[in-house]
Backbone as ProteinMPNN parsed JSONL, in Angstrom:
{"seq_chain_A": "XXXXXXXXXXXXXXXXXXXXXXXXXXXXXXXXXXXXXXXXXXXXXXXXXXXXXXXXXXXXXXXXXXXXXXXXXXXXXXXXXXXXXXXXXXXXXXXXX", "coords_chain_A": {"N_chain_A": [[5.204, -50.688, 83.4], [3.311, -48.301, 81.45], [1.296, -45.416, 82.222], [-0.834, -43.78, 79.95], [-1.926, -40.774, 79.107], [-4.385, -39.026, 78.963], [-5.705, -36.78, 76.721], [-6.449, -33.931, 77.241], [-9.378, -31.509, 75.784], [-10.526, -28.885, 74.276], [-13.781, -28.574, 73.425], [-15.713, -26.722, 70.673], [-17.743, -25.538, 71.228], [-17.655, -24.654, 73.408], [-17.037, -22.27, 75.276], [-19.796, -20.636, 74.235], [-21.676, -22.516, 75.25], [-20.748, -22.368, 78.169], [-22.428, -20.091, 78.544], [-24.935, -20.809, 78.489], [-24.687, -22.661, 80.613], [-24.634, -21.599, 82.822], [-26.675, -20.096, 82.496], [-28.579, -22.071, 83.242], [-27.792, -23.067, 85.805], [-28.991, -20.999, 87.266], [-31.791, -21.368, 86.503], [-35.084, -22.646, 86.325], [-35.989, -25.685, 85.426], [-37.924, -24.926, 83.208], [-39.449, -25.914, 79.686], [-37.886, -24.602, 77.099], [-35.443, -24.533, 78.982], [-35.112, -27.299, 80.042], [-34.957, -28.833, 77.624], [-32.616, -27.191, 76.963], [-30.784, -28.565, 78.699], [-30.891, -31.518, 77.964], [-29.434, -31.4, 75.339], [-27.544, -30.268, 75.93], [-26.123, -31.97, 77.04], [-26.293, -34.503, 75.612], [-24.143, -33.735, 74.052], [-22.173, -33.068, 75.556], [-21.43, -35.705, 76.417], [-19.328, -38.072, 77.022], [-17.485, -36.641, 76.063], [-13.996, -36.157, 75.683], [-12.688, -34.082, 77.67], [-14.019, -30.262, 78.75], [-14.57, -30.91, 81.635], [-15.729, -29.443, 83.66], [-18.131, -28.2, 82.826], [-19.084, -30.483, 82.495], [-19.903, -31.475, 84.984], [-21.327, -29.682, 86.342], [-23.888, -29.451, 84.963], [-24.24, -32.204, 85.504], [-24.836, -31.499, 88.079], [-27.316, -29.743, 87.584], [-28.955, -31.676, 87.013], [-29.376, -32.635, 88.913], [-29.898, -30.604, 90.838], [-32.774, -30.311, 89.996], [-34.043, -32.404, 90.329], [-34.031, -34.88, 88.579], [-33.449, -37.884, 86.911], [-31.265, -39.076, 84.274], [-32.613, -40.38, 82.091], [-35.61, -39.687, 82.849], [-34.663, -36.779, 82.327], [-34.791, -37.065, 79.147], [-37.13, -38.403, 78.63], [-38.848, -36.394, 78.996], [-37.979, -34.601, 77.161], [-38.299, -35.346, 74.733], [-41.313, -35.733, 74.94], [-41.583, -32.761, 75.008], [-40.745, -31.593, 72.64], [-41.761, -33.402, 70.777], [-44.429, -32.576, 71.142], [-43.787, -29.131, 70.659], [-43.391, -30.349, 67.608], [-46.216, -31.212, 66.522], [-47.447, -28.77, 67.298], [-46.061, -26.525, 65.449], [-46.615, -28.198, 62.605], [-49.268, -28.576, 62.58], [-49.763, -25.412, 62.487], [-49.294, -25.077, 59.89], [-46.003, -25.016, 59.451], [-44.07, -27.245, 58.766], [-41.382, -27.991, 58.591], [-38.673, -28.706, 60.146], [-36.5, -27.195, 61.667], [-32.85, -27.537, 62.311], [-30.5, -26.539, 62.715]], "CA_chain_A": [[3.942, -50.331, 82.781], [3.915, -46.699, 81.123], [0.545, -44.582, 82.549], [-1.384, -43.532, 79.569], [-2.621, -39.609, 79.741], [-5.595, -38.31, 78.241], [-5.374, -34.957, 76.873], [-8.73, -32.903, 77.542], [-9.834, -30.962, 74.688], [-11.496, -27.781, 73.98], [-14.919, -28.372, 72.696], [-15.208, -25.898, 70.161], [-18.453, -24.89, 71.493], [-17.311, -24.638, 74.969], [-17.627, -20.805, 75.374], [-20.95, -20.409, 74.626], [-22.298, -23.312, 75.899], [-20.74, -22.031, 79.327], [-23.357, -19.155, 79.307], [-25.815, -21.557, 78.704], [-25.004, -23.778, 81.866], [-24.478, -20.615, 83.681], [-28.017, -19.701, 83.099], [-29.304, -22.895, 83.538], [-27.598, -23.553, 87.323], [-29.79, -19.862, 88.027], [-32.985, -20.989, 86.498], [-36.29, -23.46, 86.355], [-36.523, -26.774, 84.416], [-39.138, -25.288, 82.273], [-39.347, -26.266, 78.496], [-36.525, -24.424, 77.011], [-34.29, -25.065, 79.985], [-35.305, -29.156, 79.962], [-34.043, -28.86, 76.266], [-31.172, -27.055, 76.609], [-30.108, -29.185, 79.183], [-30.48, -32.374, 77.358], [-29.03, -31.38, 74.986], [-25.526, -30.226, 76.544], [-25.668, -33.555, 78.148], [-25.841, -35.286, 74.486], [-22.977, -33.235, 73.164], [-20.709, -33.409, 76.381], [-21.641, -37.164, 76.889], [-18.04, -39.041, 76.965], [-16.445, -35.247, 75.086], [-12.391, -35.802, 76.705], [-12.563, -32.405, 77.987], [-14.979, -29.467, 79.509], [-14.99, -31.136, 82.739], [-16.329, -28.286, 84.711], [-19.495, -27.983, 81.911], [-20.438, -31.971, 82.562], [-19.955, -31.59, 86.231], [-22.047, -28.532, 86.251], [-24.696, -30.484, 83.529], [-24.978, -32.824, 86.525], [-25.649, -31.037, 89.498], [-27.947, -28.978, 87.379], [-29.862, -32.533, 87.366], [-29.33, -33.089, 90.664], [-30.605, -29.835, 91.383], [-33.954, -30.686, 89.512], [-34.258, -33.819, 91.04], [-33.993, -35.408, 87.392], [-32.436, -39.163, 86.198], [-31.027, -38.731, 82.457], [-33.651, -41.022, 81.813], [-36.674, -38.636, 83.134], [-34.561, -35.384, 81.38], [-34.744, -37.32, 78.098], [-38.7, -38.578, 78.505], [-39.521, -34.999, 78.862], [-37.411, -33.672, 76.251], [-39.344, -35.975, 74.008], [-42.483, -34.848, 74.965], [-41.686, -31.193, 74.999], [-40.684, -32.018, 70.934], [-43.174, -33.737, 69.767], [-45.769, -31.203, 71.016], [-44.011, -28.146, 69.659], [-43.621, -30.42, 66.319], [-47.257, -31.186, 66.255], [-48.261, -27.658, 66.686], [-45.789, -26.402, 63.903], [-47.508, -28.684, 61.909], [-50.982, -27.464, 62.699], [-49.342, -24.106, 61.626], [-48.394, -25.283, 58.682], [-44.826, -25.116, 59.269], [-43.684, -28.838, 58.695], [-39.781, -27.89, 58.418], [-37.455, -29.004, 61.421], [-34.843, -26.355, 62.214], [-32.098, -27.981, 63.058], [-29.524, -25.336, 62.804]], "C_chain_A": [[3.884, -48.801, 82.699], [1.95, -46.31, 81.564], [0.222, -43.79, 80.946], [-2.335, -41.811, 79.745], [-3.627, -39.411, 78.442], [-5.201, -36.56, 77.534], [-6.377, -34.544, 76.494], [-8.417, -32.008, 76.536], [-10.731, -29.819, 75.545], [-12.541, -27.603, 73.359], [-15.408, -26.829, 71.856], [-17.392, -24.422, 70.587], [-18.824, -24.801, 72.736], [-17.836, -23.404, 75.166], [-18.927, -20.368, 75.533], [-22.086, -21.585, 75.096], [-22.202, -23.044, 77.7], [-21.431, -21.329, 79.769], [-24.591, -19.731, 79.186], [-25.99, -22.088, 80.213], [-25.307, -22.927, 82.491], [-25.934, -20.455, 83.906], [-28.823, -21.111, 83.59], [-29.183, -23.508, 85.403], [-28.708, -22.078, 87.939], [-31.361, -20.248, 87.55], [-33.832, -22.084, 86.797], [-35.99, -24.432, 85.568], [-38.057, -26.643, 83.962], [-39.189, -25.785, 80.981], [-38.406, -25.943, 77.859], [-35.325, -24.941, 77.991], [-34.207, -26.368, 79.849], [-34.747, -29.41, 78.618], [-32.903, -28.627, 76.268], [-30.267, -28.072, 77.612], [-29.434, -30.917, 78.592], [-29.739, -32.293, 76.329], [-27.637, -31.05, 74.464], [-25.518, -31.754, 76.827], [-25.502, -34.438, 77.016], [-24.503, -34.741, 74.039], [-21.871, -33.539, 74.253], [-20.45, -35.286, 76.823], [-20.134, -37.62, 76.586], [-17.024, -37.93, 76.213], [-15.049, -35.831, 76.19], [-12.109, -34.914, 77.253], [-13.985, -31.788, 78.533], [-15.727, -30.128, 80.199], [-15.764, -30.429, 83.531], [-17.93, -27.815, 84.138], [-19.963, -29.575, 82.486], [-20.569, -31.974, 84.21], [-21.031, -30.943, 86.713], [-23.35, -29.082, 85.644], [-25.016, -31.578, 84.986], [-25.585, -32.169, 87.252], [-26.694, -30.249, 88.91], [-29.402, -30.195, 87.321], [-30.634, -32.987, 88.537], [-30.787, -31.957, 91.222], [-32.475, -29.987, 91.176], [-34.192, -31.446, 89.769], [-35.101, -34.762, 89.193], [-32.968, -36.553, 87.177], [-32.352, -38.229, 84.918], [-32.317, -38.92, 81.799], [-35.479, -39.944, 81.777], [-36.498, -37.552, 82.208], [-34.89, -36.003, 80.027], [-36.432, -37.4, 77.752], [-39.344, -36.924, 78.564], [-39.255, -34.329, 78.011], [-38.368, -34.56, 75.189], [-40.938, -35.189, 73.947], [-42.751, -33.64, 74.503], [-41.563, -31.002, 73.527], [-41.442, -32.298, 70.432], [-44.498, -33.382, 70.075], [-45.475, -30.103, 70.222], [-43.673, -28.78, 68.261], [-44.667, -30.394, 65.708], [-47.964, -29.973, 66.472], [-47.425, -26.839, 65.849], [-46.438, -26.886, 62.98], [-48.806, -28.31, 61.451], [-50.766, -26.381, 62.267], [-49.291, -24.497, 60.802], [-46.824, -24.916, 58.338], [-44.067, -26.389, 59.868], [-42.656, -29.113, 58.726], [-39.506, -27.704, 59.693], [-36.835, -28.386, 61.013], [-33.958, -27.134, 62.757], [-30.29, -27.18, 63.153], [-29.018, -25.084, 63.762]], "O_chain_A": [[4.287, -48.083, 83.613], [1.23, -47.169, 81.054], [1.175, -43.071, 80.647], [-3.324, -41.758, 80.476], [-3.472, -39.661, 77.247], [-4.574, -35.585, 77.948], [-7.076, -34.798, 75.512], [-7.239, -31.695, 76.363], [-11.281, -29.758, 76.644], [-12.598, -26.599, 72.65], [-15.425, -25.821, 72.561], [-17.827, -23.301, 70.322], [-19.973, -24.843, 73.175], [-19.061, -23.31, 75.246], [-19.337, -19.839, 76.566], [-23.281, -21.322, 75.232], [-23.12, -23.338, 78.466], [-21.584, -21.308, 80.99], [-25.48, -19.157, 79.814], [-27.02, -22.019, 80.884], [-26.408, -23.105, 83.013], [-26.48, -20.579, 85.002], [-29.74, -20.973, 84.399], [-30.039, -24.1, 86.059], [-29.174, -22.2, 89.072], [-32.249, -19.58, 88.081], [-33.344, -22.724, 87.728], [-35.52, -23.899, 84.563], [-39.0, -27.426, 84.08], [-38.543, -26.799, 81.247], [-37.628, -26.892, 77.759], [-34.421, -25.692, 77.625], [-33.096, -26.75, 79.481], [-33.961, -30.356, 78.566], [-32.051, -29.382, 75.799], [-29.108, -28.333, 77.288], [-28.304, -31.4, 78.662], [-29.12, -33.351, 76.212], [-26.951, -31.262, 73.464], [-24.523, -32.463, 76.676], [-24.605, -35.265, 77.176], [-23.738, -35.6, 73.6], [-20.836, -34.142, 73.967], [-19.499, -35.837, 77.379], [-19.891, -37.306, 75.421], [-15.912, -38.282, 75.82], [-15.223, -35.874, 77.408], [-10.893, -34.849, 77.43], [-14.95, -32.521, 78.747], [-16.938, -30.272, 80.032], [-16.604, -31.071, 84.161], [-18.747, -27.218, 84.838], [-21.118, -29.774, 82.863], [-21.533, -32.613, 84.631], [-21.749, -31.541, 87.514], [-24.089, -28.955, 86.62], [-26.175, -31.604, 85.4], [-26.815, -32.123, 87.229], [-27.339, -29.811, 89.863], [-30.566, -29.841, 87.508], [-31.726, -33.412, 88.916], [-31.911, -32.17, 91.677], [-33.276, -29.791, 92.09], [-35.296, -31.526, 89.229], [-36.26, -35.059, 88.902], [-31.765, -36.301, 87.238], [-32.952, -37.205, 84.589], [-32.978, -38.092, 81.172], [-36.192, -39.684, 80.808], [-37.384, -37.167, 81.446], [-35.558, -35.123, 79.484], [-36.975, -36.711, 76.889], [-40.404, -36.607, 78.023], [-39.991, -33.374, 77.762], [-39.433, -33.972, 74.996], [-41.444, -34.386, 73.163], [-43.723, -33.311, 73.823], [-42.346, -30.166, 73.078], [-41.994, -31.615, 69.568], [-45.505, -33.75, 69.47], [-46.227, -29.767, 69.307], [-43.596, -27.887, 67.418], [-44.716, -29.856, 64.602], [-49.076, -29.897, 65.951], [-48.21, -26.121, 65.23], [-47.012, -26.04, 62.294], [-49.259, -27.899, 60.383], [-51.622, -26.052, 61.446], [-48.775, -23.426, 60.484], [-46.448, -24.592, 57.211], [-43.611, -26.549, 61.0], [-42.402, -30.309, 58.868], [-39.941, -26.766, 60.361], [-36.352, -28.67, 59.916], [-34.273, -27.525, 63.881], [-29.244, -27.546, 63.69], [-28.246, -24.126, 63.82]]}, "name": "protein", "num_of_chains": 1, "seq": "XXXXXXXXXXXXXXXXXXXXXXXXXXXXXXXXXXXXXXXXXXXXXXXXXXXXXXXXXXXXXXXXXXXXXXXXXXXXXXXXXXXXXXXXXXXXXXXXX"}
């Protein structure tokens, strides 16, 4: 039976996503931070590669005493407030850039 290897990848937005985590293991789970976190955690979810970013992406849960589940219900929230007061501005256009 022949052993099967993986070969880990370089997410191409590894780099600066690393100064992301970086700040995020030094700071608060406030609103930005609760975003950016979920949203490493969607992009590295099952990525073959930048082990040391999802490992990191955990304990940064850990550290917050956060399930996925919880980071996601909040990231929700935290969205569809600042969509509904864009709105109220009158700026109705999602950035998604």
């Amino acid at each position: 039976m022949t052993e099967t290897k993986v070969k880990l990848q370089k997410h191409p937005q590894e780099q600066r996503d690393r100064s992301i985590v970086d700040h995020l293991l030094q700071g608060d789970p406030n609103d930005e931070n609760l975003a950016d976190l979920a949203r490493l955690r969607i992009r590295y979810r099952n990525f073959p590669g930048a082990k040391d970013i999802q490992r990191d992406l955990e304990l940064i849960l850990s550290r917050w005493r956060l399930t996925e589940e919880e980071l996601y219900a909040k990231t929700r929230q935290i969205h569809s407030t600042k969509l509904y007061q864009r709105m109220q501005q009158g700026e109705d256009k999602q950035d998604w850039s």
